[in-house]
C-alpha positions in Angstrom: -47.8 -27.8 132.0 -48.6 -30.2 135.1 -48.4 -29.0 138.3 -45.3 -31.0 139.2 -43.7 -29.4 136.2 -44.6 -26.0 137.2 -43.3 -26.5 140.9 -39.9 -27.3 139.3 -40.1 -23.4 138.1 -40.0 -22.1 141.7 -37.2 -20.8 143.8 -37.6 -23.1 146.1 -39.6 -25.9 147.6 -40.5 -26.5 150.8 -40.5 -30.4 152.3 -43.8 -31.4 151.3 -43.2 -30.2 147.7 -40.3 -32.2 147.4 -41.8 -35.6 148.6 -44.1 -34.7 145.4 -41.3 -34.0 142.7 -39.4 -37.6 144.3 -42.7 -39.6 143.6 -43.5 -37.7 140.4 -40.0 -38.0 139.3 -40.0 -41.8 140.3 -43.3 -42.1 138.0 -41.5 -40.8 135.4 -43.6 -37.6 135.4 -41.1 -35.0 135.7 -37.0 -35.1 135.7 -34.9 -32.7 138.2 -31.5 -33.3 139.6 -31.4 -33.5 143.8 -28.0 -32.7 145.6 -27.0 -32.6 149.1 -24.5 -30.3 150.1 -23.9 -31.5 153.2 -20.7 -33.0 154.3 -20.3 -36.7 154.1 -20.7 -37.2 157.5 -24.0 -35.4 157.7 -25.0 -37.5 154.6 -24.0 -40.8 156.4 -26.3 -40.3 159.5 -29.5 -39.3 157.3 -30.1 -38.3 153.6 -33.5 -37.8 151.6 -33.6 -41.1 149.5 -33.9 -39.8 145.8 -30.5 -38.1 146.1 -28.7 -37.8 143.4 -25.3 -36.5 144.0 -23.0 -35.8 147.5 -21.8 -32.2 146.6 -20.3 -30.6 149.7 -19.9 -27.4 150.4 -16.5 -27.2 151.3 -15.8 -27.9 148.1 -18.0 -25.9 146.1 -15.3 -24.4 144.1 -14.4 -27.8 142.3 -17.8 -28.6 141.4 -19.7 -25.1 140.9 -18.5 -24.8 137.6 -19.5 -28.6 136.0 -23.7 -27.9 137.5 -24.1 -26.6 134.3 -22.1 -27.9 131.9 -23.0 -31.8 133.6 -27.0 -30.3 133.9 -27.8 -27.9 131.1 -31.2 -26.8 131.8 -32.6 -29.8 134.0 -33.9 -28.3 137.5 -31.2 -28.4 140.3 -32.9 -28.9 143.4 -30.5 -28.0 146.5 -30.8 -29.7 149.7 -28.5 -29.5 153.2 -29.5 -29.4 157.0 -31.7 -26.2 157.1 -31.2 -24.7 153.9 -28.5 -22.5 155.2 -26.4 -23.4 153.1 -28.5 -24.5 150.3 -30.0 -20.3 150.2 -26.3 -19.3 150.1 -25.6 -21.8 147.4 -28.3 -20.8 145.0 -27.4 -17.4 145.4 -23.9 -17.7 144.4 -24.8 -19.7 141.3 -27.8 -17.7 139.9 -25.7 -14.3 140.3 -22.3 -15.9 139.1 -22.9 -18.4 136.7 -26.3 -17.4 135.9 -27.5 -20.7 136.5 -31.5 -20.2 137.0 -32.4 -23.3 137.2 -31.5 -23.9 140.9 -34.3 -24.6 143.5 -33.7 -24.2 147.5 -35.0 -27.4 149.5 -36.0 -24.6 152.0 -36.4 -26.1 156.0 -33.8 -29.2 154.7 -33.2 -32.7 156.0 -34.6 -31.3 159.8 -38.0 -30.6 158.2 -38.4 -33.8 155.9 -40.9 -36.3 156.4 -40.9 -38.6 153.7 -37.9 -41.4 153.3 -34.7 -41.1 154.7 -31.7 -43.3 155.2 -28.3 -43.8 156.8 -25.3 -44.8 155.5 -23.0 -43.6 152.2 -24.6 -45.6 149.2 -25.7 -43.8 146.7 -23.0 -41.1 147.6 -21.5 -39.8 144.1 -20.4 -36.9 143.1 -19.7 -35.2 139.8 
């Protein structure tokens, strides 16, 4: 197992870690999903290039239930401002859906270093 595989088996990750997994995953080296569960707005002024899906938290309860159905087993890695709400996130899916798959983007956007931009493309969600 490389090590990019093997920090995909964490609970979480912090910033540094992540701009890894977004090169690895660009050179085809490992395969994770990255969501932002910030609210639209937030997304618009900043986001982590490499996201994959806008899922916000205010309406967790419509999309909760599809992570794993959509995901299977693939790595889920969470991402918001500070990880706030990312921690509470995981929590909630691990205990209620059993999903163990879901990694904490722990520090969030604030803490991020590598590429960001503004603006709503690439905003999707499931």
């Amino acid at each position: 197992m490389s090590i990019n595989q093997t920090i995909l088996h964490r609970q979480n990750v912090d910033s540094s870690l992540l701009e890894t997994l977004l090169k690895a995953r660009q050179n085809r080296e490992v395969d994770f999903v990255l969501i932002d569960i910030r609210e639209p707005y937030e997304y618009e002024e900043r986001h982590i290039v490499g996201v994959d899906y806008l899922l916000p938290t205010t309406q967790f309860q419509s999309w909760a239930g599809l992570l794993a159905d959509r995901f299977g087993d693939r790595p889920i890695v969470l991402t918001c401002r500070t990880s706030n709400r990312t921690g509470q996130v995981q929590q909630i899916l691990q205990d209620q859906l059993g999903m163990q798959n879901i990694i904490d983007h722990v520090g969030g956007i604030v803490t991020y270093r590598g590429a960001t931009e503004s603006g709503m493309e690439g905003a999707r969600g499931i």
